[in-house]
C-alpha positions as CSV (number, residue, x, y, z in Angstrom):
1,X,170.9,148.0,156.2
2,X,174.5,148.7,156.4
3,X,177.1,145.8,156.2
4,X,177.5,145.5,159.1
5,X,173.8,145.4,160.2
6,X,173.4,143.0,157.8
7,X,175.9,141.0,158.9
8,X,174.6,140.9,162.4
9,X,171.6,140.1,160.9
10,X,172.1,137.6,159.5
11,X,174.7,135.8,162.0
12,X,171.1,136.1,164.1
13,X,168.9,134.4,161.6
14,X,171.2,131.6,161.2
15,X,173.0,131.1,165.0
16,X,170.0,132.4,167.2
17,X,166.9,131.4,165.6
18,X,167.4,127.8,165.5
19,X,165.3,126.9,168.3
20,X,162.5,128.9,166.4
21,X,162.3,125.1,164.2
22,X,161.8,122.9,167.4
23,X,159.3,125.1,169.0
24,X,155.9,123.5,169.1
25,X,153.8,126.0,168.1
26,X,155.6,127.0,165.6
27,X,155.4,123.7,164.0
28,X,151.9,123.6,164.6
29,X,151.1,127.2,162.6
30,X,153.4,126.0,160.2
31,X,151.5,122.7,159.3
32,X,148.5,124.5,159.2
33,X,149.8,126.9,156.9
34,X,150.9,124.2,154.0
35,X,147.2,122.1,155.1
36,X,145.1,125.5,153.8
37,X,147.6,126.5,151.3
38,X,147.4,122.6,149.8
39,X,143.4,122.5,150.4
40,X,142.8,125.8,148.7
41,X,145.4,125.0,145.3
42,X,143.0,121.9,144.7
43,X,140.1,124.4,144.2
44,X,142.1,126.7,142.1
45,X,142.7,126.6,138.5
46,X,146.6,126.4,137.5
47,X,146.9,130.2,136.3
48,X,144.8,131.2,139.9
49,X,147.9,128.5,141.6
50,X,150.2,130.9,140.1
51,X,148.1,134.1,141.2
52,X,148.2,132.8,144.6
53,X,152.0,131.3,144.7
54,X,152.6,135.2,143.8
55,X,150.7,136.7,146.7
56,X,152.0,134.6,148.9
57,X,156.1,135.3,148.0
58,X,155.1,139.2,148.2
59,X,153.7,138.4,151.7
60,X,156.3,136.6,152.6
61,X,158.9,139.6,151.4
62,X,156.9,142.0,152.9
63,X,157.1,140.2,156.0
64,X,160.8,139.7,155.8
65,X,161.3,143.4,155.2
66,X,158.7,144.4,158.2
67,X,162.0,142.1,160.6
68,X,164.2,143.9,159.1
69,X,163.0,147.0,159.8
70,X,162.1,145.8,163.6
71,X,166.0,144.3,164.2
72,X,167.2,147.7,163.3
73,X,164.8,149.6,165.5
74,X,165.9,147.3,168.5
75,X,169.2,148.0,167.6
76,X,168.6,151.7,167.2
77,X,167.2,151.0,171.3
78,X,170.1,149.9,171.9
79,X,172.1,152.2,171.4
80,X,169.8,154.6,172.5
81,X,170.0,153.0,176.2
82,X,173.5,151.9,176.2
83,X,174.1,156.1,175.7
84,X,171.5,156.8,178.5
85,X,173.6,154.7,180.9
86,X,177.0,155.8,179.8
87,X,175.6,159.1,180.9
């Protein structure tokens, strides 16, 4: 992404997707999430802990990377359309 991109970006993630925190469901996957994640560490040795700690930050990055990607094809639209309507 370009500054500028990123920027945007960014000034989304932290003004516009507040409201993501309050929503219900949310919340609920989110609870579930840390009641597996919590129930599986107590079978798991410390070094598997670590194994699975790992996994789950390179999903979580290649999650990140996957809205990245997605913002700047939306915004890519965008532009796209705004041209199609200029014309």
């Amino acid at each position: 992404m370009d500054d500028l991109t990123q920027c945007l970006y960014e000034f989304l993630l932290d003004r516009r997707m507040g409201s993501l925190w309050e929503n219900a469901e949310y919340k609920a996957c989110l609870s579930a999430v840390v009641s597996l994640e919590e129930q599986l560490k107590s079978h798991l040795s410390e070094d598997q802990q670590d194994q699975l700690d790992r996994l789950m930050d390179n999903i979580q990055e290649q999650g990140c990377i996957e809205r990245e990607h997605q913002f700047q094809a939306a915004l890519a639209l965008i532009q796209e359309l705004n041209a199609l309507v200029r014309a």
